[in-house]
N, C-alpha and C positions, 0 to 999 in steps of 0.2 A: 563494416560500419565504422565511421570515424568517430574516435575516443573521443566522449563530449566531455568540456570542461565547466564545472560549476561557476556558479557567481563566487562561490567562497573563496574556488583558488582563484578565479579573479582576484581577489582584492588578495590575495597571498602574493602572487606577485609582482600587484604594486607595491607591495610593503618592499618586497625585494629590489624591485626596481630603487628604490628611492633611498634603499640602505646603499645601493652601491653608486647612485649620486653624493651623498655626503661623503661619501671615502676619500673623496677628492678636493669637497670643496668646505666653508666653514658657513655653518647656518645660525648665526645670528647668538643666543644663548649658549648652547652647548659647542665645544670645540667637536671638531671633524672627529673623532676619536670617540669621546663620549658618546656623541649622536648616534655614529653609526653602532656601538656597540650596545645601545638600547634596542638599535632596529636589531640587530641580531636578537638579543634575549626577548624578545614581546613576539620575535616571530619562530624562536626555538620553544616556547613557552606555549603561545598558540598550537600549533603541527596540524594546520590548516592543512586542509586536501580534499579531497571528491567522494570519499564515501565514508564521514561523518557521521553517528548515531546520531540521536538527539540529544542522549547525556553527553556525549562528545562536543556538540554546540552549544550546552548547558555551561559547562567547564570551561570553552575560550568566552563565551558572552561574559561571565564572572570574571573573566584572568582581566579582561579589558577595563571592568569596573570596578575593579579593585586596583586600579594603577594610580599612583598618588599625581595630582598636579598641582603648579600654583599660580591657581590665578596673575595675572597685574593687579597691583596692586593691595596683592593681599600679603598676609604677614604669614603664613602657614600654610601649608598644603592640605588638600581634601582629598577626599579619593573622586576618582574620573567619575563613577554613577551618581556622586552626588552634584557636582559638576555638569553634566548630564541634566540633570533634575532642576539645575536652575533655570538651566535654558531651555526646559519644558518639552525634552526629548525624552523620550519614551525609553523604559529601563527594565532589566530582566525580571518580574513579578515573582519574587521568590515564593509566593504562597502557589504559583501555578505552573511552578516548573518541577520536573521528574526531579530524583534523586541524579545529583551527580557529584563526581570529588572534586574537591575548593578549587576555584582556581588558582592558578601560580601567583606570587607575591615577585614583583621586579623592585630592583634595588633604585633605579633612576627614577628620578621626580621628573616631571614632564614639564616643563614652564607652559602657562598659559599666554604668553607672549609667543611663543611659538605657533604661528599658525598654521606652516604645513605640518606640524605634529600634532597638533590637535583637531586640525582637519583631517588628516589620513583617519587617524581615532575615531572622530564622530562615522566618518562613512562607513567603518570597519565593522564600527559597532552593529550600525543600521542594517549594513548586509546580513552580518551573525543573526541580528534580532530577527529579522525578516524572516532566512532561511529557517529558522530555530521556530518561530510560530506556526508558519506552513507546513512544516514536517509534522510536528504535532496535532496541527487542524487532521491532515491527511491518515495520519498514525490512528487517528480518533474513529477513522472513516468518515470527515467532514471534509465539505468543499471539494469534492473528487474533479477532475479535469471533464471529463465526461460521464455518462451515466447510460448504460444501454438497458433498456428494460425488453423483455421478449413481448414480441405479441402474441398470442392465440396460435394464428400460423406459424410462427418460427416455434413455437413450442410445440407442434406437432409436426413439423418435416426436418429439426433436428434429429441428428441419425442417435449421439449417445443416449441423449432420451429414451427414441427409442430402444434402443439395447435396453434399458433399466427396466422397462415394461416387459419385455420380453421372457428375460433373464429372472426376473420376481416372477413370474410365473411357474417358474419348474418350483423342482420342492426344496432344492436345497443348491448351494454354489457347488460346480465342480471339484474346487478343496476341500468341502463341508464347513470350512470358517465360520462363525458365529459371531455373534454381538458381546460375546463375553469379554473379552479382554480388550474390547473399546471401552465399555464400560467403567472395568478394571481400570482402566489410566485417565480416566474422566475427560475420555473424547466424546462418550453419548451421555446425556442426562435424559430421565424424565421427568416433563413437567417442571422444568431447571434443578430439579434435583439431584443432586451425585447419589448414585446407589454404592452402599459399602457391600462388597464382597464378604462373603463367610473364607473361604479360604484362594488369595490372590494363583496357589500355583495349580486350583481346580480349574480347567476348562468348559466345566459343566456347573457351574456356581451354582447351587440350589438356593441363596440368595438371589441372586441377578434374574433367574429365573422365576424365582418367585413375585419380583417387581413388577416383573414385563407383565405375567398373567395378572398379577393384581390392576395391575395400569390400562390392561386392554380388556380385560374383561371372561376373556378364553382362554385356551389351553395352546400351548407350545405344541406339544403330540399332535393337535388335531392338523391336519393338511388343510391349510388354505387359510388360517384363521389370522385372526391380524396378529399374536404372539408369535405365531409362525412365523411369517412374515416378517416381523420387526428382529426376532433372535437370530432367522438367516441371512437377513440382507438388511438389516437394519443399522449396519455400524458403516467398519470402512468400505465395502463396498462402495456405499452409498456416495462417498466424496468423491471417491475412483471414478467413479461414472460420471460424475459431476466434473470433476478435474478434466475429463478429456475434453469438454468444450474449452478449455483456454488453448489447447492445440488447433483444436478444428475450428476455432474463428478469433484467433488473436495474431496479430501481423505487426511487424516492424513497421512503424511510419515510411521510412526511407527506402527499407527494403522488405516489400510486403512477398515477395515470393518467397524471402527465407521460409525454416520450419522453426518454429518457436517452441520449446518443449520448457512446460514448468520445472521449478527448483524444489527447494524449501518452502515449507506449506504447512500453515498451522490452522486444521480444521475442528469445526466442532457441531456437533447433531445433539437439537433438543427435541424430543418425542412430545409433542400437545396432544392435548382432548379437548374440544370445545365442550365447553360446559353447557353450552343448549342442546347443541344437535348430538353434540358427542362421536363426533369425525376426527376423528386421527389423521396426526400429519406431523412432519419433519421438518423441521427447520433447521438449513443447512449453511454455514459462514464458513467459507475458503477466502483464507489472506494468504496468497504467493509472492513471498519476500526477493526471491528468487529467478531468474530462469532464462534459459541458454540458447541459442539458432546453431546451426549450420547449412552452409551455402549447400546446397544440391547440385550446382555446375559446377562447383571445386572440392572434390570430394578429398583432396589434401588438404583444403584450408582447416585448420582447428577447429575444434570448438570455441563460441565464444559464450561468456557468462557477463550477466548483468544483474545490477540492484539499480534501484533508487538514490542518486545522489545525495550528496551535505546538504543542498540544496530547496529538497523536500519534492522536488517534479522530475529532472532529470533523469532520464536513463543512461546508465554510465555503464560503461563496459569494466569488467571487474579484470586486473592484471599482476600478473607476478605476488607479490607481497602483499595486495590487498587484500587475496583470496583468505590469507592466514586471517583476516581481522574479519572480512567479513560471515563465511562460513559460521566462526563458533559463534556470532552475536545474532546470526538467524539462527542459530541452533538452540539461543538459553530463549529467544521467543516462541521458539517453537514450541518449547518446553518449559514454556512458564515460567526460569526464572527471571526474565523481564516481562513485560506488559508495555505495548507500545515506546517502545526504543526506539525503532525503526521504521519504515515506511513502506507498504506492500507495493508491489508492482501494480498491483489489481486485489480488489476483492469481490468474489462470488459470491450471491446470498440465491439459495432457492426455496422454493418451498415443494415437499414431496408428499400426497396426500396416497391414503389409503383405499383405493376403490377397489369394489366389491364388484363381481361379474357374476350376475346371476347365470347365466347361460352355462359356466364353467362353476358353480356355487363356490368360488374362491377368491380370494383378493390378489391383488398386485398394489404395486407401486406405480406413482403416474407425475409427473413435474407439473406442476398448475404452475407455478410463478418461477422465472428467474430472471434475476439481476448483474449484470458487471457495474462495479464505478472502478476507474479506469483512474491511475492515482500520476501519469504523466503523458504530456503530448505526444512523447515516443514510440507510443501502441496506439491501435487502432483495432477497432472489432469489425468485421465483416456483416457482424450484424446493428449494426450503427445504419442510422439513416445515410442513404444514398441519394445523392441529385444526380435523375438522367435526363439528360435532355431530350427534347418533345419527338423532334425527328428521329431519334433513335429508341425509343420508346416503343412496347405495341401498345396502344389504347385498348381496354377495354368494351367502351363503344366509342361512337362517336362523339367530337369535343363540339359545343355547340361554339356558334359564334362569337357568342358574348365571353363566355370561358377560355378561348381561344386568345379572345382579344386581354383577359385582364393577363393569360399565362407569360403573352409574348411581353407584358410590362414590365414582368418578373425576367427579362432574358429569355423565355422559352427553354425554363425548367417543368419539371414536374414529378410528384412523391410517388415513389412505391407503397403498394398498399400495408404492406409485410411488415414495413418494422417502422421502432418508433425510436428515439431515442431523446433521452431528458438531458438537456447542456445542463451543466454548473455552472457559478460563475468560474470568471477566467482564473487561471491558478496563478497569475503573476501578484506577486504579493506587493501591498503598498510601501510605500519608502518612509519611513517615521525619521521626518521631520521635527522642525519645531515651529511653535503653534503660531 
């Protein structure tokens, strides 16, 4: 796959371009000298690149807005966002941006008579703001690129599903693993509650299991009961299961034969009780910040690794030096000490209900609902709506005349019954202008 480049080092390398035009020649206010060695510090200051956090485009949107200029005609310099602000350009919303560090302070005042320096500025700005909102929207899990929702069929001829049903049916996992020390790290709540442990280095927490029997109503000892159930396979399991659908129907846009295997992955399992019926069920959030292919016909080619671009859509192949920056900033996500930094590849939502088989007087696990939104054009899910065309189609009956006639207006497509899938809007973010 070719190393895709963001908008962001776009416009990085025009700054560079245009430092190494003035080296040469004299642009107007500033001598060749001064010029170009502002374009150095505002582009040593930025460190513009392809896999940007969002506090990372917090911190250059600020470095921009904080750069003094001076109008014509005016007697004193302003800084650039206010600047910005006269000319009814949209400016970084300090009340609704993450924490990040100040931006860099430059020593050059930028003359407002300069207009390829204040135009390079304004569009610089525009991309940062841009990239810097969409990564956030996406971050939030808003405005995702696509949206695949299961239908009924695909939720029941999915193969990991089935394993899930299958496997909740014995009495216990083949390692005997437990819900306990998911609990323990406040990967499962119930009822969004964090349960405190009586003692974290017990694997048998007679607190956590006092929860679970309080919360479901029965006994953990008994075989088949929903505490059983939830104590055995109620934790990680449950995401593991869930997680292998991003293998078994997630594809490279460009090269759907690779094998795509997730990365870094920060899940979390909330246990409900509906308060009418009082049906038990699992509600399950997979965000894969992460995740790698290898070619099958080149079985020497590397592995490759990907995130999410500066960007906020791209999928960017991860290389040498980035791996150090990326890695530990999905690692303090994954572990809570950021919240939305970063941008998932995809996130998973299912839901896992508790069904009771009378036949076998015991419960299982069963997937009623699952979802991907799909956070760049780069993936594609296999379970996404598909157009086949009519001639290579089987019909299930026959297409009557008049259906025939409106298909062929259409090109002579037509939908599979199986899947559906919900567009977002487009992820291309708007250009802020001025009004």
């Amino acid at each position: 796959m070719k190393i895709k480049q963001t908008a962001v080092t776009v416009q990085s390398n025009i700054l560079e371009q245009l430092r190494q035009l003035v080296r040469q020649e004299k642009h107007g206010y500033f001598s060749t000298n001064h010029k170009a060695a502002f374009l150095k510090q505002l582009d040593e200051a930025l460190s513009l690149n392809d896999t940007m956090s969002i506090s990372d485009l917090a911190c250059a949107i600020s470095t921009v807005e904080n750069l003094l200029i001076k109008p014509e005609g005016a007697t004193a310099a302003i800084h650039f966002k206010d600047y910005l602000d006269s000319k009814q350009y949209r400016i970084l919303d300090e009340a609704q941006s993450i924490p990040a560090s100040s931006g860099k302070k430059l020593s050059i005042i930028v003359p407002g008579g300069d207009t390829e320096i204040s135009s390079l500025l304004i569009k610089l700005h525009e991309s940062l703001l841009s990239s810097y909102q969409l990564s956030r929207n996406h971050a939030a899990g808003q405005i995702p690129v696509s949206k695949v929702k299961y239908s009924t069929e695909q939720l029941q001829s999915t193969q990991s599903f089935f394993d899930l049903e299958l496997t909740s049916q014995q009495a216990q996992l083949p390692d005997s693993a437990t819900i306990v020390k998911d609990i323990q790290r406040k990967g499962v709540t119930l009822n969004g509650k964090v349960i405190t442990a009586k003692d974290s280095n017990d694997n048998n927490d007679p607190w956590i299991r006092q929860a679970i029997e309080n919360f479901t109503g029965d006994q953990i000892h008994t075989a088949g009961s929903q505490a059983n159930k939830i104590y055995h396979f109620g934790g990680q399991f449950l995401e593991a299961i869930l997680l292998q659908e991003f293998t078994h129907s997630m594809q490279l846009a460009t090269n759907p034969d690779f094998i795509l295997e997730r990365g870094m992955v920060k899940g979390h399992i909330d246990w409900v009780k509906n308060p009418e019926n009082r049906e038990i069920s699992a509600k399950v959030n997979l965000k894969i910040f992460t995740c790698s292919t290898a070619d099958l016909d080149d079985v020497e080619d590397p592995q490759k690794f990907f995130t999410i671009g500066s960007d906020g859509s791209s999928l960017v192949q991860v290389v040498n030096d980035d791996l150090e920056k990326v890695i530990p900033r999905a690692s303090a996500e994954v572990s809570g000490k950021t919240k939305g930094n970063i941008v998932p590849v995809c996130e998973l939502n299912g839901t896992v209900r508790m069904v009771f088989d009378q036949s076998q007087g015991a419960c299982h696990l069963k997937v009623s609902e699952f979802t991907n939104k799909i956070y760049t054009p780069d993936l594609i899910s296999d379970k996404a709506l598909q157009f086949i065309p009519v001639e290579k189609a089987a019909p299930e009956a026959p297409v009557k005349v008049g259906t025939a006639s409106l298909l062929a207006s259409f090109g002579q497509f037509a939908l599979p019954k199986a899947s559906r899938i919900e567009e977002a809007p487009a992820s291309d973010t708007p250009t802020f202008g001025s009004n």
